[in-house]
TIGU-825083 format. One line per 4 residues: number of its first residue (from 1); their letters; for each residue x, y, z of C-alpha. Coordinates in pm, whole numbers. Example, Ala and Ser with C-alpha at 12.3 -4.5 7.8 and 13.67 -1.06 7.14 Angstrom:
<recs>
1 = AS = 1230:-450:780 ~ 1367:-106:714 .
</recs>
This chain:
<recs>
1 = XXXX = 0:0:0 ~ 133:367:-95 ~ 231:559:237 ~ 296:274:440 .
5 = XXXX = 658:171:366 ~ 797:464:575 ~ 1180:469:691 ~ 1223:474:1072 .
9 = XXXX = 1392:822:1169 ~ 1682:778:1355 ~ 1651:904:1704 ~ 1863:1223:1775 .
13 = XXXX = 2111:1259:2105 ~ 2070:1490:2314 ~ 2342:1670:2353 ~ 2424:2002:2545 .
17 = XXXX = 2456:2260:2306 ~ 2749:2483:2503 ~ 2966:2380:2775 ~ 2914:2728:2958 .
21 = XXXX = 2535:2743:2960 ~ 2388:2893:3300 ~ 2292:2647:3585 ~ 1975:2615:3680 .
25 = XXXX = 1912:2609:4057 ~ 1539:2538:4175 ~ 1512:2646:4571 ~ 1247:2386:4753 .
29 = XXXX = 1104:2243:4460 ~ 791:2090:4559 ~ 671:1850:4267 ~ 829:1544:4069 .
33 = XXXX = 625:1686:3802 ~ 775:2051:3791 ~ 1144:1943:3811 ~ 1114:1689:3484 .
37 = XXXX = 928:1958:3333 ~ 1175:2216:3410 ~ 1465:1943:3270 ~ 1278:1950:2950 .
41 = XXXX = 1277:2267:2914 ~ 1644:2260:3032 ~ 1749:2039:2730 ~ 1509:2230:2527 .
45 = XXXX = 1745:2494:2497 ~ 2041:2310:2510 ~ 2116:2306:2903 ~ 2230:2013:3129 .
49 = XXXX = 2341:2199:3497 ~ 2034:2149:3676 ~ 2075:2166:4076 ~ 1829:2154:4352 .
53 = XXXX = 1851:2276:4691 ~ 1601:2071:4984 ~ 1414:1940:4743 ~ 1051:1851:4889 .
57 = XXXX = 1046:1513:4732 ~ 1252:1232:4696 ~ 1540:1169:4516 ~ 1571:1017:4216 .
61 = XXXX = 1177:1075:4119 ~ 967:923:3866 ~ 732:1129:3856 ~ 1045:1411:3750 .
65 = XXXX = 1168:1097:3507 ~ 799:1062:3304 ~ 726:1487:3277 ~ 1131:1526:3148 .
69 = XXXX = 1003:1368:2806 ~ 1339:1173:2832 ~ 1564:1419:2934 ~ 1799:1225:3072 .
73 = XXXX = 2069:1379:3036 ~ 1959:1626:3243 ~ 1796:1410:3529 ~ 2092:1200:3544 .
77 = XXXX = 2382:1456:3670 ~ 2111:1647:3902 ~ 2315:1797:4235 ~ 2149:1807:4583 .
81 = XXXX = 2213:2075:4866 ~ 2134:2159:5169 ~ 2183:2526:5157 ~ 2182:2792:4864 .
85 = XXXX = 2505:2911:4937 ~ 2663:2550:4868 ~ 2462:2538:4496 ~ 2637:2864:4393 .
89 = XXXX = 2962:2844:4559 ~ 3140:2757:4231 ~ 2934:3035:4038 ~ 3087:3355:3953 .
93 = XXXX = 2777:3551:3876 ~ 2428:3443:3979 ~ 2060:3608:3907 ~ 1769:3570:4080 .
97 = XXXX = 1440:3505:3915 ~ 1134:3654:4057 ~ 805:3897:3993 ~ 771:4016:4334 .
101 = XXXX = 887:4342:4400 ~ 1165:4349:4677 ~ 1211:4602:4927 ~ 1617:4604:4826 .
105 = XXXX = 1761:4826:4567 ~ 1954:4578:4329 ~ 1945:4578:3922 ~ 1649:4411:3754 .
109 = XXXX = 1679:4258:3358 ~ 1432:4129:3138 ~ 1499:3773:3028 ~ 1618:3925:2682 .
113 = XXXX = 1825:4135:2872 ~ 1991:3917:3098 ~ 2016:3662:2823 ~ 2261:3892:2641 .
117 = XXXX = 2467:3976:2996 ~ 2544:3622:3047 ~ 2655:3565:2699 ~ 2882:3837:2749 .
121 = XXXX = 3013:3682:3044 ~ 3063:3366:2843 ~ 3282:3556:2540 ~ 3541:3673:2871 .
125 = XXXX = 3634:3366:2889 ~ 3488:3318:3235 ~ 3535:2948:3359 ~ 3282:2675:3241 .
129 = XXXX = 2944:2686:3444 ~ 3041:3011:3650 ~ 2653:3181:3527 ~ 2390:3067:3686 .
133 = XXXX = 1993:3128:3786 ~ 1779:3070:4067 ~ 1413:2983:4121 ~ 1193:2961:4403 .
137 = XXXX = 941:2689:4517 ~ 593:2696:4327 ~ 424:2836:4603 ~ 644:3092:4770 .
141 = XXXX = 874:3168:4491 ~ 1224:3283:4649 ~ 1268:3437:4969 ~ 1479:3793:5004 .
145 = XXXX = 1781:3554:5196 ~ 1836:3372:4862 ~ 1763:3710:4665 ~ 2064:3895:4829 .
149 = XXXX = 2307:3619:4734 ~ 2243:3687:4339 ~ 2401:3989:4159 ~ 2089:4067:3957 .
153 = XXXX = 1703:3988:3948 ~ 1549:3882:3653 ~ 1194:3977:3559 ~ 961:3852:3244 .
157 = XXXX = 747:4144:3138 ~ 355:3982:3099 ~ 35:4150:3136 ~ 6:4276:3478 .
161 = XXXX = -360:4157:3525 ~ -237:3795:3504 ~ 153:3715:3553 ~ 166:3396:3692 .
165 = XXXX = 395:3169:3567 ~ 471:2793:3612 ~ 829:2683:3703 ~ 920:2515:3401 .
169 = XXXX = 766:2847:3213 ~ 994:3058:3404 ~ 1247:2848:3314 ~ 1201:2805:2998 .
173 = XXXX = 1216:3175:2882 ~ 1519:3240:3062 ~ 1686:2946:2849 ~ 1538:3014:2532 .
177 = XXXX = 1687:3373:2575 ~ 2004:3270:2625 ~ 1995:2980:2334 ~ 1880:3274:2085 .
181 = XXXX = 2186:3459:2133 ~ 2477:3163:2080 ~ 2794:3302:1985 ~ 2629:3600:1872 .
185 = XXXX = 2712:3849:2151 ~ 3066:4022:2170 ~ 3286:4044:2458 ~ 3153:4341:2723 .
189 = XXXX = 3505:4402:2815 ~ 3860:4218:2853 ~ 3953:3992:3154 ~ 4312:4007:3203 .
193 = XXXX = 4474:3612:3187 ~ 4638:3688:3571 ~ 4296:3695:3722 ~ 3897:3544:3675 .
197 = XXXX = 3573:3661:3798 ~ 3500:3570:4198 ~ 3372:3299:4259 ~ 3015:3287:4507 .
201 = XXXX = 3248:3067:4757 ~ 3515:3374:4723 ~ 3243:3651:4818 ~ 3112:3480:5092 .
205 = XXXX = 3445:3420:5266 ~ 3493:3880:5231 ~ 3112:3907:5293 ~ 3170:3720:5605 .
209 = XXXX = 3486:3845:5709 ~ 3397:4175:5685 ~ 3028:4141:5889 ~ 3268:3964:6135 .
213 = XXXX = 3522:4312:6145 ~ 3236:4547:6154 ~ 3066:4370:6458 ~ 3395:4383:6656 .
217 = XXXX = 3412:4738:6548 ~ 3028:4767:6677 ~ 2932:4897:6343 ~ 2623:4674:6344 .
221 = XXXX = 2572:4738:6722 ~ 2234:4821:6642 ~ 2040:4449:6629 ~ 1668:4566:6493 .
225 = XXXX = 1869:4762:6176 ~ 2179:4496:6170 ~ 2031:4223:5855 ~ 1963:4522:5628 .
229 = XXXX = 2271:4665:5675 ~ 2409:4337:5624 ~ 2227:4254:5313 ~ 2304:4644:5167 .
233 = XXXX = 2657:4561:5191 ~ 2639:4221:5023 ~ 2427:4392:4741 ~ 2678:4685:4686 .
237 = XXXX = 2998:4399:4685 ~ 2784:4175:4449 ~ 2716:4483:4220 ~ 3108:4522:4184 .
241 = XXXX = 3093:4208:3984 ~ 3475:4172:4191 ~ 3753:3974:4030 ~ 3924:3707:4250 .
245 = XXXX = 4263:3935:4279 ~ 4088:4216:4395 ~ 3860:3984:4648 ~ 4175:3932:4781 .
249 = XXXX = 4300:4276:4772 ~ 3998:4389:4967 ~ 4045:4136:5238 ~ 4383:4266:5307 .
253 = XXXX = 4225:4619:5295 ~ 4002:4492:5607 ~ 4287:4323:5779 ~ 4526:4644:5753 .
257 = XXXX = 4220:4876:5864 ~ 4122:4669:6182 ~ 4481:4618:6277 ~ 4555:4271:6233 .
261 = XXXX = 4752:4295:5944 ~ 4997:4501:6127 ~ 4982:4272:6413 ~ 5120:3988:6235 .
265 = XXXX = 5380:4214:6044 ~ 5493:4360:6443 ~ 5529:3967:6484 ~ 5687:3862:6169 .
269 = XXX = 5968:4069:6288 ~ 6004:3971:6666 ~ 6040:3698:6533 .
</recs>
């Protein structure tokens, strides 16, 4: 019969389609369903760093397996944490995805925007998975503690009278920005070979070291003002978009201002 003697198509790999894509990090993820979907919508676009942080269900899931549509690749190499901090402690530059309006003054990009950012990011030459994004639970959506650790917020536009978006949604147009613009975006500026971007385990160690210097100085003496102050200083450090030399050059700034550095210098040559 005509029509009927049709050639199998061979099935295609999925592959990732660039080794410095942005991570995905969903905070508290409540559904099997929502993570395979958002590992789709990962692969969709060419992404494979998906990491999850307290997960509310177990670990592997098949629910997450059956919504993925066979992503895999994707499901297979999934990272578990404990704490937010630990997800993005490799990561170099992080954004926060979220509609709410926050009472914290920090830079908000569309998507589109965003998108083209972290592809300039990518044409520095900054280190293989240092980009990455974060999402909040279904019901909640992220709370201002994860917020503060990100350098940016990202924001889709939609009609105001209904902008509610599923996770894997969210996800997806924040991927499908970034696949759009593959090797099409130049370099923002040039990243000297000596040095790289800081790394999220780098600006915790100065964001804690100095909180620790300015509460021995009793700058934060005041307790009902102290975790705004604390998250306005993270904010203005994260906005610096720091390299790790000058990480480093600022933690020897703190250590000469409160003393210590001199202290072990006065030592070094008693003894």
């Amino acid at each position: 019969m005509a029509g009927t003697n049709r050639i199998p198509k061979p099935k295609l790999q999925a592959v990732a389609l660039a080794e410095n894509g942005p991570a995905v990090i969903l905070i508290e993820p409540q559904l099997g369903e929502n993570i395979g979907m958002v590992a789709r919508a990962m692969l969709n676009c060419g992404l494979t760093d998906l990491r999850l942080v307290r997960p509310r269900v177990d670990w592997p899931n098949e629910k997450a397996a059956r919504t993925s549509a066979g992503a895999d690749l994707v499901l297979n190499q999934v990272r578990l944490f404990d704490l937010t901090e630990e997800a993005i402690a490799d990561l170099s530059h992080v954004y926060a995805s979220t509609a709410r309006r926050r009472d914290m003054t920090m830079t908000v990009l569309t998507p589109a925007e965003a998108a083209r950012e972290m592809h300039s990011l990518s044409a520095e030459n900054t280190p293989s998975g240092s980009i990455g994004v974060i999402f909040g639970g279904e019901a909640m959506g992220l709370n201002n503690d994860d917020v503060v650790l990100a350098d940016k917020i990202i924001t889709t536009p939609l009609n105001p009278g209904f902008s509610s978006l599923n996770l894997s949604q969210a996800v997806l147009i924040v991927a499908y920005e970034w696949l759009m613009l593959i090797d099409k975006t130049p370099a923002r500026e040039l990243v000297m070979s000596e040095t790289r971007p800081a790394n999220k385990s780098e600006m915790a160690g100065l964001f804690e070291h100095l909180e620790r210097e300015l509460d021995n100085g009793g700058f934060l003496r005041v307790r009902e003002k102290r975790p705004i102050m604390v998250r306005n200083l993270r904010i203005i450090l994260q906005r610096a978009d720091l390299t790790e030399q000058e990480v480093r050059t600022l933690r020897g700034v703190i250590k000469c201002l409160t003393g210590t550095f001199a202290k072990k210098v006065d030592q070094s040559a008693v003894d």
